[in-house]
N, C-alpha and C positions, 0 to 999 in steps of 0.2 A: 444818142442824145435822148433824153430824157422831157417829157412833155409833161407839161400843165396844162387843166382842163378848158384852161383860159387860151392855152397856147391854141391845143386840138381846136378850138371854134374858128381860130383864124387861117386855118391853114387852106391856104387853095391851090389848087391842082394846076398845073398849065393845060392848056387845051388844045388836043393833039386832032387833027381831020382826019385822019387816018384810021382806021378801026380803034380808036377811043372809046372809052368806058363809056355809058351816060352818067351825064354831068346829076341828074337828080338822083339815080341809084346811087351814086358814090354819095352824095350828099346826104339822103335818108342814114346811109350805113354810118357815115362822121358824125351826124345828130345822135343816133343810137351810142355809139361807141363812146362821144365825150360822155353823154348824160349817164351812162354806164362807170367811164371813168368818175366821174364824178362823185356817184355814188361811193364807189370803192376809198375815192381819196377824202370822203368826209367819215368813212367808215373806220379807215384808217388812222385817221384826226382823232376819232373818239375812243381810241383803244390806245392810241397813244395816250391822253389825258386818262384815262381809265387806267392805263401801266405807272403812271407818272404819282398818279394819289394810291393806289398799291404798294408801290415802293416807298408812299410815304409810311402807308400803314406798318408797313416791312419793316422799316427803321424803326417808327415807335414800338414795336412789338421786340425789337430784337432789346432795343432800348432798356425794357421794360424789363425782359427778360435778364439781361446783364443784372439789373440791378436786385431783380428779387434773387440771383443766385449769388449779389452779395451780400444782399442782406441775409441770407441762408449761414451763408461762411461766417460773417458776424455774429448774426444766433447762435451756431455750434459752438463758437469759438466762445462766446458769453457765458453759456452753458457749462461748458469744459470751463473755463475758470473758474464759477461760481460754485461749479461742481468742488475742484482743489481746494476753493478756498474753505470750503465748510468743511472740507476733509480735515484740513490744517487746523479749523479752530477745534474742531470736531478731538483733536488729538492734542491741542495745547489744554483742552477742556478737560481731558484725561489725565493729564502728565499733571495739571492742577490739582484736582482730585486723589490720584495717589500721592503727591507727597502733603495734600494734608489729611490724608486717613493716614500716613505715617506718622507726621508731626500729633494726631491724637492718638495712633499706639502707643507713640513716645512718651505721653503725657502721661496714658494711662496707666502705662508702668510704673515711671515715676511715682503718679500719685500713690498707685499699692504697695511701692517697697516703702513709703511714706506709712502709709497706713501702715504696713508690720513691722516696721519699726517704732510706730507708737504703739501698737497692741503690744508687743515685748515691752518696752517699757511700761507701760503700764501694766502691764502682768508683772513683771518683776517688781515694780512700788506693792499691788496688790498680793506679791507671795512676801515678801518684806514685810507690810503689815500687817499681814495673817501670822506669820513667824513671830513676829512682838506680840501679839495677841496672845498666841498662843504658852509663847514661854512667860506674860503678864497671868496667864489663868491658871497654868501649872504653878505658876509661884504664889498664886492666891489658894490653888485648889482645897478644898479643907481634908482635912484627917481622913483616915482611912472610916471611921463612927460619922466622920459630920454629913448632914443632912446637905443637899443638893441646892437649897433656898439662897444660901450666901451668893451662888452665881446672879453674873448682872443677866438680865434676861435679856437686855435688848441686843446681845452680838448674838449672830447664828451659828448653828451650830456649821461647819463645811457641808455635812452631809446632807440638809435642807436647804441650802442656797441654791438658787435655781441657774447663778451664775458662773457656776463652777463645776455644770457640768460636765463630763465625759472629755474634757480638754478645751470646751469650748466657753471662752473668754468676752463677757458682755456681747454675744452674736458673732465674733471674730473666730474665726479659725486658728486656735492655737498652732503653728509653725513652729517645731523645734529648728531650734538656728543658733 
């Protein structure tokens, strides 16, 4: 059976005539021993309530803990997405980019076979009318005696024209084609 410090103060002994204890030595020793118990069982009390806010702390700490290692997994996980995601635009940005540096080689070709195909025409209008010029000045040229003056001065001659040099046609690269 199990005693309270309250219980120990009450307890009295029957009293025997016969070689029996003294009554005041037992007495002193039950004084000591409650106010001993006593101590022990408020000691006790306070370690209890001392365990009791411990394991509050315990909880909120573990509490705590749960959550900064989910907020961890959420960050990684944020991270890793935002990561893919920029990887993604990161590569729609490219796949944009090449095809319109395509769509202006396209162009740019274009535009050139454009341009030689008007340099050829127009070289051909300008061999055309160097040809009529030239068969106009043969059919005017004067006599084998006549003096040079008849010619009109203001057409040049081919081989002063600065535009008819060495194949190359008002800045255009002459292309046989």
């Amino acid at each position: 059976m199990a005693y309270t410090p309250v219980e120990l103060r009450h307890v009295r002994f029957p009293r025997s005539l016969l070689r029996g204890y003294r009554s005041g030595s037992v007495d002193e020793l039950m004084a000591e021993v409650v106010t001993s118990f006593e101590d022990v069982w408020r000691e006790r009390a306070d370690l209890a309530d001392r365990v009791e806010v411990l394991e509050k702390e315990l909880a909120d700490l573990r509490s705590r803990e749960q959550l900064l290692a989910t907020t961890l997994v959420s960050a990684e996980k944020a991270a890793a997405d935002a990561k893919q995601h920029a990887k993604h635009e990161a590569e729609l940005i490219v796949a944009e980019a090449h095809g319109e540096a395509r769509s202006i080689v396209r162009a740019a070709q274009a535009d050139r076979e454009r341009l030689f195909a008007e340099a050829r025409r127009v070289e051909t209008l300008l061999r055309s009318a160097l040809g009529m010029v030239q068969e106009a000045a043969a059919a005017e040229a004067p006599a084998e005696g006549d003096d040079a003056v008849d010619r009109p001065a203001t057409w040049p001659r081919r081989d002063v024209t600065l535009e008819f040099r060495s194949g190359v046609l008002l800045g255009v690269e002459h292309v046989a084609g």
